[in-house]
Structure formats: C-alpha cells, structure tokens
N, C-alpha and C positions, 0 to 999 in steps of 0.2 A: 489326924487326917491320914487315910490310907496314901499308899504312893500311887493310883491310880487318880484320886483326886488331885492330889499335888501337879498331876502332870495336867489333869485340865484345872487346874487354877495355878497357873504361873504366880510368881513372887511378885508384886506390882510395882515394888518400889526398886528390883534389881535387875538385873541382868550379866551376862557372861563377860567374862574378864576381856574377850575379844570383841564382843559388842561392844563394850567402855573403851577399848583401845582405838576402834574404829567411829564411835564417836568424837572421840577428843581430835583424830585425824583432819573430818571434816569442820571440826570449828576452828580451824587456821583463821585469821582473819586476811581478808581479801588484798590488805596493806602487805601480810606478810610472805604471801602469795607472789605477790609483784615483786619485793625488794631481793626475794630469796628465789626466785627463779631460777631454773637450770637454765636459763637462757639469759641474755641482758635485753635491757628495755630502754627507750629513751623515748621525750619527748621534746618536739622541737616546734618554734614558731614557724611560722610562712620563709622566713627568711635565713632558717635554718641552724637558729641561735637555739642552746637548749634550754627546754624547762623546767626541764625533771630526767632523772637517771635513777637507776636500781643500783643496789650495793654489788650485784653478782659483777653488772658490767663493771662498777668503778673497780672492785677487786682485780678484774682481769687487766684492769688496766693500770693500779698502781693512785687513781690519783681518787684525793677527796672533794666531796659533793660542792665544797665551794670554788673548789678550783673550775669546776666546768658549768654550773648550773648558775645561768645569767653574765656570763663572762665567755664562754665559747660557741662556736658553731659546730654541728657534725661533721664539716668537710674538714674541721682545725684537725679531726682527730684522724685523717685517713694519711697515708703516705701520699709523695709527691704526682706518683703517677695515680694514684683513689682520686686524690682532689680532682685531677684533671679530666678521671673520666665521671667523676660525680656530675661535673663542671658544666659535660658536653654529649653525657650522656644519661645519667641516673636521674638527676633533677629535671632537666624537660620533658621525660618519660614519665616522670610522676606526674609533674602540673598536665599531661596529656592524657592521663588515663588514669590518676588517681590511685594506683597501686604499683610497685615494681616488686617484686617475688624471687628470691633465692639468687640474690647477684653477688659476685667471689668478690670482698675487697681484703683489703688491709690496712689495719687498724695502728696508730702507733702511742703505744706506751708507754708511760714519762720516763720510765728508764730508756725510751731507747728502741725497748723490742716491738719486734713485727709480730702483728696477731691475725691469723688469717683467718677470718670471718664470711658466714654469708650472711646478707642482710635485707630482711623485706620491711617496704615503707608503706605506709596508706595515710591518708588524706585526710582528715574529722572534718566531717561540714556541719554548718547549723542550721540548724532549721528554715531558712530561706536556701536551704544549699550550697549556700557560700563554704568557703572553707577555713577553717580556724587551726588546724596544728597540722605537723606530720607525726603520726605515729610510725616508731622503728624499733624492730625484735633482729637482734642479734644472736645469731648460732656461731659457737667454738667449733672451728674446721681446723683448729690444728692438727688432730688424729687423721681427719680424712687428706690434710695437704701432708700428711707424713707418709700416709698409705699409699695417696698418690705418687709421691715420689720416690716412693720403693718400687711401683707397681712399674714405671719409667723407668728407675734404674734396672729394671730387672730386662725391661723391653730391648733398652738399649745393649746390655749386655748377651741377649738373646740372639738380635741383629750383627752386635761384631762375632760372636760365633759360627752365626750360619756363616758372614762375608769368611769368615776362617778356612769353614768346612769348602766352602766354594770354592775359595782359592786351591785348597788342596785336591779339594774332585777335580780340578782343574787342571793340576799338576799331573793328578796322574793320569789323567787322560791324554794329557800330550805325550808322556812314557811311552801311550800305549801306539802312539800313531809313530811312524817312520817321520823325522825330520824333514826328509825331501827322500822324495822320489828318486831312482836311477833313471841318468840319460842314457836311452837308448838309442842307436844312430834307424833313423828310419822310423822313428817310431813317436807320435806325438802321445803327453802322456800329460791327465790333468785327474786330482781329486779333490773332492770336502766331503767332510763332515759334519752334520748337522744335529746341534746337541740338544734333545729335548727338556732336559733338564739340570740346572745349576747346581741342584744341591745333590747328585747320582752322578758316581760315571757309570759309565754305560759302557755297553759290551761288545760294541762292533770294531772292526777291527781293518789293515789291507796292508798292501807293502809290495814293490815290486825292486826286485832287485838281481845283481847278475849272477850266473853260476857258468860252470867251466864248456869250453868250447864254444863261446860264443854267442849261448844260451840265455835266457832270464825267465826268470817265475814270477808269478805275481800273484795271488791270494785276495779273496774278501770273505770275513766268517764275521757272525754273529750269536754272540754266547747266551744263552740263556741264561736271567736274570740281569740286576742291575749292583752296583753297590760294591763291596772291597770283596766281595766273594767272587764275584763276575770278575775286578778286574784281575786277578791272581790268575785265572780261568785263562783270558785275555792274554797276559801276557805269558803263560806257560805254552797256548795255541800259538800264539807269534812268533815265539821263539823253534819249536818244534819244530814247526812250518819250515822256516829256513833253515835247519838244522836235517833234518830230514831230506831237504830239497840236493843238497851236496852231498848226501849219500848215497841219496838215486833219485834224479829226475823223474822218473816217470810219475806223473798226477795219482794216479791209483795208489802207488805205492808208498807217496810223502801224505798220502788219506789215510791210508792205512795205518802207518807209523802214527797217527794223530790220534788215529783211534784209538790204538791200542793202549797211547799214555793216559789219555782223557780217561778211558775204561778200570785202566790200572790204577787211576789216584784219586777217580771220584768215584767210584762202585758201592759206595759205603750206603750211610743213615743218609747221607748229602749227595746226590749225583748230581752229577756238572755233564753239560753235551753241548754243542753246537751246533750250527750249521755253515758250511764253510764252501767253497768252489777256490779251484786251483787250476793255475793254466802256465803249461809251457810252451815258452816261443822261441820261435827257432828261424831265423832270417832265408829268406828264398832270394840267395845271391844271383840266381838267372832271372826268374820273371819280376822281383822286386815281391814286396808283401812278408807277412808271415803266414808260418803254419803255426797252428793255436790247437795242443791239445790240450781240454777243458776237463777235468774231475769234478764231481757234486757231490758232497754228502746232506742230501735233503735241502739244498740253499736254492731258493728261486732263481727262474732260468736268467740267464744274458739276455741282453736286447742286443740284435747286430747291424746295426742302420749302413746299406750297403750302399757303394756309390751310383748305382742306377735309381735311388732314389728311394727303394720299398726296405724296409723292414720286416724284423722276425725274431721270432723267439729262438733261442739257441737249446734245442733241447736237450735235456741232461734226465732223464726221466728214469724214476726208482731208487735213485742214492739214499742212502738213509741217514740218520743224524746220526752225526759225531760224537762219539762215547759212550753210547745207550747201552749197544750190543757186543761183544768182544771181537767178532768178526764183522760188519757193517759191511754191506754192499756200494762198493763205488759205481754211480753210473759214471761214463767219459762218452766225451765226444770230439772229434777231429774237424776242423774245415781251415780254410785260407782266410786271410783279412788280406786281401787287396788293396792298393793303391784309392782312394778316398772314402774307404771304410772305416767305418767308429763302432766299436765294438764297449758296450755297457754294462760293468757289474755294480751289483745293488744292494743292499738289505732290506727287510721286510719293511723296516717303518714308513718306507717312503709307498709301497704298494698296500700298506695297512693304515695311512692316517686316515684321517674321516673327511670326509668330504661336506658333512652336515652336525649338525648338533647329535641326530639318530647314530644311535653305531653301527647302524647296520648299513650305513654307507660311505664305501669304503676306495678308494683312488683307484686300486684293483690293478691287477695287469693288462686288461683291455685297454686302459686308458693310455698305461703308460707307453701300449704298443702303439695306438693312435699317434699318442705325444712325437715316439719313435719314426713313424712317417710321416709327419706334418716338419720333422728337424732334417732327417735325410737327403742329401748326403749333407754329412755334417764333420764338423771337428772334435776332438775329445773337448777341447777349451769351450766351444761352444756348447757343447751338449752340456756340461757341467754347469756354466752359466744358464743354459734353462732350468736345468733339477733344482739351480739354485732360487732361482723363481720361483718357480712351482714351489718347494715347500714355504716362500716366503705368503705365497697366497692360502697356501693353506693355513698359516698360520700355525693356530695352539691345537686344530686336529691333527697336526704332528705329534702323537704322546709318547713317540719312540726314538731313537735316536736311529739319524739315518746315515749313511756310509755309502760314498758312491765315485767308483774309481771308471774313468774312460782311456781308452786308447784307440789310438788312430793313425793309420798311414798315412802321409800328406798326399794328395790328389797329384796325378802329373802335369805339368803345367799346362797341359793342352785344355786340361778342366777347371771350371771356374770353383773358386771356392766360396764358401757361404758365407753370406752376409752378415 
C-alpha cells in the first residue's frame, strides 16, 4: 500500500498514543469524579444530617466516612459563629429560595483547624416538587483568605504610612508658619491658613514681625509647587524675608534681596520662584493710623476695606515673580490705613478655587471685592472669620492651599464696630 492510500485508509483498529490518552481520560467513572473532586461535596437530609460526603472533603478535614455520614449534621461541622449564622441565616435562605451561592464560612477540622471555605447549597426536589436533600459543593478559600489577608495587611500598612506622612507634612508646615504673630500697639492683627491637602505641604507662607525704630514688616508669598521641594523654597523665602528686612527696610529692596537668592540657588535644571508682597508700617503718632508701604513681586493685589464702608483693590501693578529673572521689577505702593480700616493679604488659592464642578469657574477677584464691601468697615478678626467661611463653603473647590493675613486699626470710639 503506497503511503497516499495509507493516509486515506486509516489503521481501524488503532489510533494515536494521544487519542488513547485522551480516551482513557474521559472513561473516569462518574463515582470517581465525585469522590476525587477538586472540590468537596456533601449531601444532606432536610434536616441537615449528612448522607454522603466525598473523600476530597473528608481529607480536608481529617475525619473518616463513618465518623460523619448518618452520625452528623452540616452545621456539627462549622465553627461557633458558622453554626450561628447557618442557624439565622443560610438555612431559611435556602428553604426560601432553594439555592444559596458562594457564602464565606468556616469549617472545623477534627484536629482542631479552621478551614475557610465558600459554600453553595441547592434543594433536590421530586417529582411532585417536594424536596428531598440539600446538595452542598464546598471550594478551599484558604489561598484566597491568605491573599486576602496580605492584601489588608498591606492596606493597613499603607494607611499608617500615609497617617505618617501626614503627620509630618504637618510638622512641617507648622515650621513654616510663625507661631504667633507680633503685637503691635495700634494695630489689630489676625491670620489662617487653609490646608488643601494632608498628604503635601504647601507653599504659602506670612509673618509679621518688628524691626528697629518702631517699625514692622509683615510679608504673604506663595511658592510655586507643593511638596519638600516647595517647603525648602518656603522656608529659605521666610527666612530671607526677615533677614533682609533688618538690613534695609525699604519693600523694594528686601524683594530685591529675595530675588536675587531665589535666582542664585534655583536658576539650575530646577527653578524655584514665587510670588510674595511685603509691607512696611510705620505708626503716625499725630493723626493715629499707619503708613503702609506695599512691594509686589507678581502676588495679587490687597483688598483695603476702608471705614467709610467702600472697598478696593490696592494696586501693585507690574511686579514680576520672584526668582525667575536676575533683576525682577518690584512694583510698590504707599497709602494710610486709618483708624477702622482693615487692610487684606491673600494668595491665589482662595481667588482660584472653583466655584463649580467646571474649572472654568473660578471665586475670582470681583467677588472677593464684592465680599470686601458687603464686610466693610470691618476688623481684621472679622474679616478672617469670613475668609474662613467662604472656603468652608467652597469646600474641596479649594485645591490650593490658602494664606490670608488681616490687619487693622481699631475704629475710634465714636464709631461703631461690626457685628
């Protein structure tokens, strides 16, 4: 026979070594199917007493066929708290609907051990519908209750980290803030800050404090970026700031010296800048009030809510940001703060949060000029207690962290103060 015949007339009485393997495969008998299961099997009366068990189950659990089969119930075999909720929950679920599917219990073993299992039951009825046994297929969850409980330990381990991290972005944000303010005679002085987020510090910044002759500064910046990069930023500006300030008052000039470090240590692959406003006050021991001259390096303007009741923006227009340029343009501006004037520095996040889910809507400066004459004349305390509102209404459309220092001369007693 040539081998083109061979191929159409197969051998009749053989077949491939895999053919025969995959035969002998499918003739398991149906007994051996059940006893040898990847899973355990039971069967149980109405009443819950069993009538048959697989070898798989009784191996996982240690005991022989006679020990459970016409001598025990299913619920003999669950821990204390399984019985209880078989009890109150698994078994009237089943007489109610005839199936219960993938429920977590635990099994206990005659040694002793806990076996954590999921377990689905169904009903067998007879041909009148009636019902005649519970069938129950038990799955081995120990892998997945090991898995789950790495997958927890890992959670929890994850959770005391962050509380870690938080505590310490927390630490150093309080670094970065002056403990208390300087008292100034004349001069009512309130601030917060409002931290958009637990796990970042954040890069805003303020501090008002004295310098010679009588004098005090007071400073609000905000660093670009968030994180140990920003706070280093942060407290290298803070320190400058007052450092600078007692080499020479004049605002321009403690911007300038700010500039020039910010310029000199981050000019690299990483540049660092700001935005900052600086103000020196200087007491007017004839008319009462201060004189406030104001520096801007690109920081949004003050609000100055005056005691005749109108507000306004304090224009500082053209400053440029802090560190960018080696030379940076300070704008300044001069005026009085009078007797029941409250004078308002800011940062962005509080005129950038959202006002809506859209980002393109935004608290803005109109509003918060609006805010500024709907509060005047006002106190610095007061005013701070609205800011402090307001971002509480805004909520999580705060995504920045906001900084916001007031001061204010006390009204003379002839004027009433706000309520």
């Amino acid at each position: 026979m040539t081998r083109t015949e061979e191929q159409d007339h197969p051998d009749p009485e053989g077949c491939s070594d895999q053919d025969r393997a995959f035969s002998a495969l499918l003739e398991d008998s149906a007994e051996d199917l059940y006893e040898n299961a990847p899973c355990g099997y039971l069967s149980t009366l109405l009443d819950g007493q069993i009538a048959k068990v697989n070898t798989t189950l009784l191996n996982w659990l240690g005991y022989r066929r006679a020990d459970l089969v016409g001598t025990r119930k299913f619920s003999d075999l669950l821990t204390v708290g399984g019985r209880l909720y078989h009890e109150t929950h698994f078994a009237p679920l089943l007489r109610m609907r005839g199936e219960v599917s993938g429920i977590a219990l635990e099994l206990k073993a005659a040694d002793g051990r806990r076996i954590p299992v999921l377990v689905t039951s169904t009903v067998k009825t007879g041909g009148d519908g009636g019902p005649l046994l519970i069938r129950t297929t038990v799955f081995d969850a120990r892998d997945r209750r090991a898995y789950e409980e790495e997958l927890l330990r890992a959670r929890r381990e994850a959770e005391r980290e962050r509380e870690r991290l938080q505590q310490l972005a927390s630490t150093l944000q309080q670094t970065l803030l002056p403990p208390t303010l300087a008292n100034v005679p004349g001069l009512d002085v309130a601030a917060h800050y409002h931290i958009a987020s637990a796990d970042e510090v954040g890069g805003d910044f303020y501090d008002l404090f004295p310098l010679a002759a009588g004098t005090w500064g007071l400073f609000l910046g905000d660093v670009c970026g968030k994180g140990v990069a920003a706070a280093a930023v942060t407290s290298l500006a803070r320190y400058t700031l007052r450092a600078a300030a007692v080499y020479d008052p004049d605002p321009a000039a403690v911007l300038g010296n700010l500039n020039r470090v910010l310029n000199h240590e981050y000019n690299g692959h990483d540049p660092r800048f700001c935005t900052v406003v600086f103000g020196l006050l200087t007491p007017d021991e004839d008319q009462g009030g201060f004189h406030i001259t104001l520096a801007s390096g690109g920081h949004p303007p003050a609000l100055l809510m005056r005691a005749d009741g109108t507000a306004d923006h304090v224009p500082t227009p053209g400053g440029q940001l802090i560190g960018v340029l080696p030379d940076a343009h300070i704008a300044t501006t001069t005026f009085r703060l009078d007797p029941g004037d409250t004078l308002l520095l800011h940062t962005d996040g509080l005129t950038e949060a959202h006002t809506t889910t859209a980002d393109k809507d935004r608290y803005g400066d109109k509003a918060l000029l609006a805010l500024g004459n709907e509060l005047a004349p006002t106190t610095a305390e007061h005013t701070i207690a609205a800011i402090r509102d307001l971002l509480a209404t805004l909520g999580t459309g705060v995504d920045d962290d906001t900084a916001v220092l007031a001061v204010s001369v006390p009204s003379r007693p002839d004027r009433e103060e706000p309520q």
